[in-house]
N, CA, C and O of each residue as an XYZ file, in Angstrom:
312
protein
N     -22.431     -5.035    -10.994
C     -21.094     -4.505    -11.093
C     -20.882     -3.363    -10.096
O     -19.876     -3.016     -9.476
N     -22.032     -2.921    -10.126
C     -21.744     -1.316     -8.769
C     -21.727     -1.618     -7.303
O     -21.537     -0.828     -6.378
N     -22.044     -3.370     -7.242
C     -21.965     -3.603     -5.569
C     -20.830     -3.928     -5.584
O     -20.147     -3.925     -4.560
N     -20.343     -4.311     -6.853
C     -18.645     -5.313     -6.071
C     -18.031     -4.076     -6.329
O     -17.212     -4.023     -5.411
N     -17.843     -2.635     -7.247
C     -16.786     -1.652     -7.051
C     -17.040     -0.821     -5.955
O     -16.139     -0.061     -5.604
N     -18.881     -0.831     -4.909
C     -18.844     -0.376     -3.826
C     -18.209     -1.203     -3.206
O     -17.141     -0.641     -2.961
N     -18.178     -2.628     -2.608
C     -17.566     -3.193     -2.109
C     -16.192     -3.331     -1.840
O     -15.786     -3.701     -0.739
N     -15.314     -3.001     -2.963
C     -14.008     -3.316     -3.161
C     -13.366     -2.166     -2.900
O     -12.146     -2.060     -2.766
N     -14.457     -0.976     -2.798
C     -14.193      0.265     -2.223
C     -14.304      0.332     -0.624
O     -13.460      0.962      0.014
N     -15.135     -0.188     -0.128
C     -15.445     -0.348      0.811
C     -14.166     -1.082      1.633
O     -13.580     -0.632      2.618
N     -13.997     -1.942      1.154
C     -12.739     -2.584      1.728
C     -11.214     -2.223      1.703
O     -10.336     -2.532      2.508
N     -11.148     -1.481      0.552
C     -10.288     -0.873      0.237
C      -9.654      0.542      1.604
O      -8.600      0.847      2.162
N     -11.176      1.029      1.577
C     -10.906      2.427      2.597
C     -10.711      1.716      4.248
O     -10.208      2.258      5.232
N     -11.233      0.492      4.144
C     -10.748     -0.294      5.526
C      -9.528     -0.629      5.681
O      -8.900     -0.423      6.720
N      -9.136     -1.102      4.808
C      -7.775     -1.629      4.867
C      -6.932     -0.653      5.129
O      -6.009     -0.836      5.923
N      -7.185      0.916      4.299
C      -5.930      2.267      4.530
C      -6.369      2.605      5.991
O      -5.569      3.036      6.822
N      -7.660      2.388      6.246
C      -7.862      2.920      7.652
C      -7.462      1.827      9.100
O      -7.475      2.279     10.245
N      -7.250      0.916      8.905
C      -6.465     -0.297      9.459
C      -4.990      0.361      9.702
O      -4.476      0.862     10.702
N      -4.488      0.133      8.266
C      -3.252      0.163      8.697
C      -2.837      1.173      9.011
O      -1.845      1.192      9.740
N      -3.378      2.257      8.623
C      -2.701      3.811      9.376
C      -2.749      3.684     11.101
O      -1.898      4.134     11.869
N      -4.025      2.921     11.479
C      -4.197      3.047     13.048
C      -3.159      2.084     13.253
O      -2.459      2.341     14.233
N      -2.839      1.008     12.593
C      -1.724      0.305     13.514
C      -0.213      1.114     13.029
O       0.640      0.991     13.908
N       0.182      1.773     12.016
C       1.014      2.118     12.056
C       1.072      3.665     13.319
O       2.101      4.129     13.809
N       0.380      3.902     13.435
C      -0.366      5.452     14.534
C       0.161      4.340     15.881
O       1.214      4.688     16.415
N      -0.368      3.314     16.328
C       0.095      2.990     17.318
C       1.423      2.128     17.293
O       2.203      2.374     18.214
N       1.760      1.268     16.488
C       2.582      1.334     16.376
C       4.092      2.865     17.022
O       4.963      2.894     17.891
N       3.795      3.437     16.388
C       4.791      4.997     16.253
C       4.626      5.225     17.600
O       5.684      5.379     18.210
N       3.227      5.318     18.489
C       3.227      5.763     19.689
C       3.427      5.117     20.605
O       3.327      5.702     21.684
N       3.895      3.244     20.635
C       4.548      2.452     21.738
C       5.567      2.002     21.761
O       5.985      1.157     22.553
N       6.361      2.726     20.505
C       7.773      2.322     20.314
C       8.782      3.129     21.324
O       8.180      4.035     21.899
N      10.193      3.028     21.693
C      10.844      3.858     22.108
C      11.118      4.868     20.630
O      10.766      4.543     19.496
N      11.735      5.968     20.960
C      12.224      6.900     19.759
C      13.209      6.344     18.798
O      13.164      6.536     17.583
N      14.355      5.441     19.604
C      15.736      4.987     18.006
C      14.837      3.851     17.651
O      15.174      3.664     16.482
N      14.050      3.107     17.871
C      13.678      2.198     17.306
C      12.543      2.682     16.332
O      12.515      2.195     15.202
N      11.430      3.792     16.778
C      10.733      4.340     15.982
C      10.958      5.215     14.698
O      10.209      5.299     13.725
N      12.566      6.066     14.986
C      13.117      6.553     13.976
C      13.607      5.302     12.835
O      12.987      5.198     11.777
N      14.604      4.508     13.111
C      14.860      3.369     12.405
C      14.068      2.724     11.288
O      14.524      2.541     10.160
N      12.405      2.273     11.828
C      11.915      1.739     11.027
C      11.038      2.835     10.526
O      11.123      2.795      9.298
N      10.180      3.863     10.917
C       9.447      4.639      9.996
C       9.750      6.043      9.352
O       9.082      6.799      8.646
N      11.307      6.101      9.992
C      11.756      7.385      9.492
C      11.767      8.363     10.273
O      11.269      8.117     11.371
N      12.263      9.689     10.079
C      12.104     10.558     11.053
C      10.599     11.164     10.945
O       9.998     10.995     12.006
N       9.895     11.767     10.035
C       8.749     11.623      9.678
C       7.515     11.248     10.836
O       6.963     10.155     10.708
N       7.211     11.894     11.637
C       6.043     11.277     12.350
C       4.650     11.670     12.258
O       3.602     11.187     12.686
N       5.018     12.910     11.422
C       3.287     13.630     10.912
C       2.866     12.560     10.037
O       3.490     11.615      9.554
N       1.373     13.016      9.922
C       0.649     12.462      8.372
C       0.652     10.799      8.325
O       0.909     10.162      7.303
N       0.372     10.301      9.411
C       0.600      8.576      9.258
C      -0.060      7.792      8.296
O       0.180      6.801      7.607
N      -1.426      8.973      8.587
C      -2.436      8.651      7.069
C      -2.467      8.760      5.675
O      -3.144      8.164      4.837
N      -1.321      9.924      5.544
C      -1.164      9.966      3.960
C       0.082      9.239      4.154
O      -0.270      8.120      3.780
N       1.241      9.134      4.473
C       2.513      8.210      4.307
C       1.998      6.901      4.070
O       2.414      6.347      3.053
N       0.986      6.136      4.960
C       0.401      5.264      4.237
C      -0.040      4.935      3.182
O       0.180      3.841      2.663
N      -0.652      5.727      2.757
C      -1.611      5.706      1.872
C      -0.614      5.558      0.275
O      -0.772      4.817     -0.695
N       0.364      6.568      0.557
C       1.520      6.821     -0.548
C       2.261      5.749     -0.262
O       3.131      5.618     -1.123
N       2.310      4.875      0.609
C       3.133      3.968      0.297
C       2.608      2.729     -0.313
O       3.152      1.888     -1.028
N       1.027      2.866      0.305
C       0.187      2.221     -0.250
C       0.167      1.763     -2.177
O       0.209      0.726     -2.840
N       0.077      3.247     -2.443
C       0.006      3.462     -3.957
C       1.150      2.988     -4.815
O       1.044      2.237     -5.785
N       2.416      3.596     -4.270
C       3.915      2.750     -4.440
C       3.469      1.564     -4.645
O       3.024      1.282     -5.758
N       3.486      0.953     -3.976
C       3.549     -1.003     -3.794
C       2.711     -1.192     -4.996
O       3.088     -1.902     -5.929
N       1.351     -0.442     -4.990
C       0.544     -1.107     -5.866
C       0.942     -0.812     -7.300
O       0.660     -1.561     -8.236
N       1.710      0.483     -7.431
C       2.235      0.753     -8.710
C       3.292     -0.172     -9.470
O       3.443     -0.500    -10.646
N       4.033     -0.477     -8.133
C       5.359     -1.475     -7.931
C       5.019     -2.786     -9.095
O       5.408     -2.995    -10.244
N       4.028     -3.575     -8.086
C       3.325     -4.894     -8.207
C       2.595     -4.665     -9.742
O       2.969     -5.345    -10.697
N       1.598     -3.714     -9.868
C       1.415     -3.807    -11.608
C       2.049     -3.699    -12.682
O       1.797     -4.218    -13.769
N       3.148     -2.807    -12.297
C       3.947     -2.612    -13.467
C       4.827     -4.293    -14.134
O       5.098     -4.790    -15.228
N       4.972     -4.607    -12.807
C       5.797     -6.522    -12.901
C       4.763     -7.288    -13.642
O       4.951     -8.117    -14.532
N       3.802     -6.938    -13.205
C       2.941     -7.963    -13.815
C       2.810     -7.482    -15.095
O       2.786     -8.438    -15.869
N       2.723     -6.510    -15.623
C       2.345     -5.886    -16.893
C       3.608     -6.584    -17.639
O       3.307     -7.367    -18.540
N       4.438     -6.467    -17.476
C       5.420     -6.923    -17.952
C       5.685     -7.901    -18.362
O       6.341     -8.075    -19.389
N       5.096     -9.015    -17.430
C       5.096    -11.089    -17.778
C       4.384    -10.735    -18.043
O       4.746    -10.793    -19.218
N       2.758     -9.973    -18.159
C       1.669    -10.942    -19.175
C       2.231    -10.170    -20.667
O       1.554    -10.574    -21.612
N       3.090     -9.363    -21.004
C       3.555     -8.719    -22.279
C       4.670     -9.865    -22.967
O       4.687    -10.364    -24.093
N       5.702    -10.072    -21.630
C       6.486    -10.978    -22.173
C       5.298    -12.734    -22.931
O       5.338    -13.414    -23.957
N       4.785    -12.729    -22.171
C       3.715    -14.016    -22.452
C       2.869    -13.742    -23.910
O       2.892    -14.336    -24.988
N       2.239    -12.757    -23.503
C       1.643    -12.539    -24.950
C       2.537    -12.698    -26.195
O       2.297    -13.504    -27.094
N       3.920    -11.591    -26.162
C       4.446    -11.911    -27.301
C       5.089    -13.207    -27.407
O       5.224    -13.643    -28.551
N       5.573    -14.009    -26.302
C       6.266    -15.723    -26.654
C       4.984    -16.099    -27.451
O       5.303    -16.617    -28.521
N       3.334    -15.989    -27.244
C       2.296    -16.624    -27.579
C       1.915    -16.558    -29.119
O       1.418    -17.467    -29.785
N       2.260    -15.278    -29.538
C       1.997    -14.445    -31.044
C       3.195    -15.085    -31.769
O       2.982    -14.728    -32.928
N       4.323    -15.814    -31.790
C       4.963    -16.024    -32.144
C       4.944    -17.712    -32.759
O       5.925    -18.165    -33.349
């Protein structure tokens, strides 16, 4: 069990560290109205804006799901 939560950690810190560098370059080969447009005015911190947006989504996505397997359970108890 402690290799797959190193693992899933492991991959996990790849993935935030992925996408911050492409959003980092991203930001730095864009012109400016097109770079403002899609990431905001915001150009500090690419690594934590990620990361927080990261957490968003994932908060997003569980809460939905929490929800159908609740709706499911109770159609099931019934």
């Amino acid at each position: 069990m402690f290799k797959r939560l190193f693992w899933v950690g492991v991959g996990f810190s790849i993935g935030v560290v992925a996408a911050s560098k492409a959003r980092s370059y991203a930001k730095a080969h864009t012109p400016a109205g097109a770079r403002e447009f899609v990431f905001g005015r915001e150009t500090n911190n690419v690594a934590v804006s990620t990361v927080l947006g990261l957490y968003d989504e994932f908060q997003t996505t569980r809460k939905a799901r929490e929800a159908e397997l609740n709706q499911q359970y109770v159609a099931a108890s019934r």
